[in-house]
N, C-alpha and C positions, 0 to 999 in steps of 0.2 A: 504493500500500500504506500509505503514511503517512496518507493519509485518511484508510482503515478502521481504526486503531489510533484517530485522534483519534474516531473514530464512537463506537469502544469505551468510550472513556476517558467522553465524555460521555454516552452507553447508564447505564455505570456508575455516572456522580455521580447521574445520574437515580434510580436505584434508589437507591441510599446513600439521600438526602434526602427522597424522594418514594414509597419504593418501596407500602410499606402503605396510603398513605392514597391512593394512585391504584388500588388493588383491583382490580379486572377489568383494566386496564388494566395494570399491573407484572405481573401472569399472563404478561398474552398478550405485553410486551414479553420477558416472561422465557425463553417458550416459544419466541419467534423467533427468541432469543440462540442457544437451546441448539440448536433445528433448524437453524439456520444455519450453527452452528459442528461441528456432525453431519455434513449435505452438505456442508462444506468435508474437513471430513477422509475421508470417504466418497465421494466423487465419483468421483475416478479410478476407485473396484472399480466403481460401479455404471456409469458413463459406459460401460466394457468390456464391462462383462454385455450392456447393449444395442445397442455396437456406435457409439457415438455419440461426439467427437471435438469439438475447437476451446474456445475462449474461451467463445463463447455456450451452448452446452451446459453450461459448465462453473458457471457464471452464473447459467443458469437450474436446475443440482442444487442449489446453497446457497440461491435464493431459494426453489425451492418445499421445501426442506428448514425454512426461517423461517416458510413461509405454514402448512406441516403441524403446525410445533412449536405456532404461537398458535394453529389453528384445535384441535387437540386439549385444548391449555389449557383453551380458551374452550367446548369442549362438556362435558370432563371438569373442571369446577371443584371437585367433592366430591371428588378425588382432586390436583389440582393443585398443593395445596401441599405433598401429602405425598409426592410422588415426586421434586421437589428437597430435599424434608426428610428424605429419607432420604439423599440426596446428600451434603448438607451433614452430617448428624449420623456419619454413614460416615466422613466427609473429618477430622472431629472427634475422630472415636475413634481414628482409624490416627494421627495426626499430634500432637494436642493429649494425650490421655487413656494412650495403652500406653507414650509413653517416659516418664511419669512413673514407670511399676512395672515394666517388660519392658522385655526390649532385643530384642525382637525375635520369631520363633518362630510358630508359628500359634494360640498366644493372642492375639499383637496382630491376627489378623483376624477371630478370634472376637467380640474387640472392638469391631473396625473394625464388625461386621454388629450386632452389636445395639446401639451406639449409632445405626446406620442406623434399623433399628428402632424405639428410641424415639422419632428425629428424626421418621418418619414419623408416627407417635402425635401425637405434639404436634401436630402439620403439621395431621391432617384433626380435630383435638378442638379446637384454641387456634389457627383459623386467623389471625387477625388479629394476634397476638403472633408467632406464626410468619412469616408473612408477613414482620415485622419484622425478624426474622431471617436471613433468608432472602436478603432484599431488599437487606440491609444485606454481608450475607455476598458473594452475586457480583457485588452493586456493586461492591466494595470490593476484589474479585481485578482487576477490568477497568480501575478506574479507579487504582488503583495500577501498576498494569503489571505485576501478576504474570502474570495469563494474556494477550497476545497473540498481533498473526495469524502473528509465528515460534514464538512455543509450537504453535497450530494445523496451521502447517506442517510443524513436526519430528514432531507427532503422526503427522499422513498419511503422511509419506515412512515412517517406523517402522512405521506402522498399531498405533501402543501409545498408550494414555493419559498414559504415564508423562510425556513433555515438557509436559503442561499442569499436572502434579500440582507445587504447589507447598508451601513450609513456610509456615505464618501466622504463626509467629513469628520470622520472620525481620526482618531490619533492613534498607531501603534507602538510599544512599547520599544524600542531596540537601539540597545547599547544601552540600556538604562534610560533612555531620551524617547520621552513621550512624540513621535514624530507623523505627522501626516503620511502617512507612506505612498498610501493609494494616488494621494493629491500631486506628490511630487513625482514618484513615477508616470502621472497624466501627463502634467506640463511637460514635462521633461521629453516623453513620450511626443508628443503635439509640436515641440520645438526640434528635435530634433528631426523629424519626418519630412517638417516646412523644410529644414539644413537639406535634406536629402536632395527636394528637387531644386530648392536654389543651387546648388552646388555640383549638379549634373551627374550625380549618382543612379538615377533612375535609368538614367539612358544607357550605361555601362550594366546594368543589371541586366537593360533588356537585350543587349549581345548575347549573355550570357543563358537568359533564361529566356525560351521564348513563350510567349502569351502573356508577360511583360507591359501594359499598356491597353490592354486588351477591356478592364473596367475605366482607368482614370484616361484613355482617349488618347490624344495627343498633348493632353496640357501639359505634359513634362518636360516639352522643348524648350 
């Protein structure tokens, strides 16, 4: 189990640093996150539905739950961004946006859905800035350690979201130093991805890897 946190952790920094200017490829690693982490918490009801049992069953629902999350990405790209952009912009409005004016009530998920909304906007009209966001955002849960495989597994045992719903401004402890982790890992994240395409990293990647440009377009010139 301590592997697949460090898997996390490193999935994570990936996205933080890398996530925009690797394009098709931060998609489809994004999509594998999320199907994977879906048939992780899903497995048990569906392993039941068909009667199927043991480790390797159990194995093979989180892997084909990752192969369905990327292969979906990777056909639905004109949507791709904007269905974790709605995530993320949802996760923004309940958490960052209504405790600043509300304490609570069903404005704050009024909220919650229409910044989902806008998030998604942005998402499929400013994919490459989104992206960045995006990228930066569940890097930045994974590789801080807000979301882990015991967040994942108190979700399943519950079958609620609520153990992986974390506060982003919170503080973690390390080195003795109460530290925003997640927060600085963002910015950090978000500035350095901007560095990537100012500084023409993108285009040398896309020698390298192709499909390359393939979500953020040609803005990378």
């Amino acid at each position: 189990m301590a592997l697949v946190d460090i898997g996390l952790v490193l999935a994570g920094l990936v996205l933080v640093f890398f996530g925009a200017a690797l394009s098709i490829y931060a998609v489809a690693l994004l999509g594998f996150l999320i199907g994977a982490g879906g048939g992780y918490v899903l497995a048990p009801s569906l392993l039941g539905a068909f009667g199927a049992q043991g480790i390797v069953a159990f194995a093979v629902a989180v892997l084909v739950g990752g192969l369905l999350g990327a292969a979906l990405s990777y056909v639905a790209l004109s949507f791709a961004t904007s269905i974790p952009a709605f995530v993320v912009g949802a996760y923004i409005g309940l958490y960052v946006i209504t405790p600043i004016f509300t304490g609570g009530g069903l404005i704050r998920y009024l909220v919650m859905v229409l910044a989902g909304i806008g998030g998604a906007v942005l998402g499929f009209t400013l994919t490459k800035f989104a992206l960045m966001f995006i990228t930066s955002f569940v890097g930045a849960a994974l590789a801080s350690g807000s979301v882990t495989l015991a967040n994942l597994t108190a979700a399943r045992e519950v079958f609620s979201p609520e153990p992986i719903l974390f506060d982003p401004l919170a503080a973690t402890p390390l080195v003795g130093i109460e530290v925003p982790l997640f927060g600085v890992l963002f910015v950090l994240g978000v500035l350095s991805q901007i560095g990537l395409f100012k500084l023409g990293w993108v285009a040398k990647f896309a020698t390298v890897l192709p499909g390359v440009g393939r979500v953020i377009g040609n803005d990378e010139e």
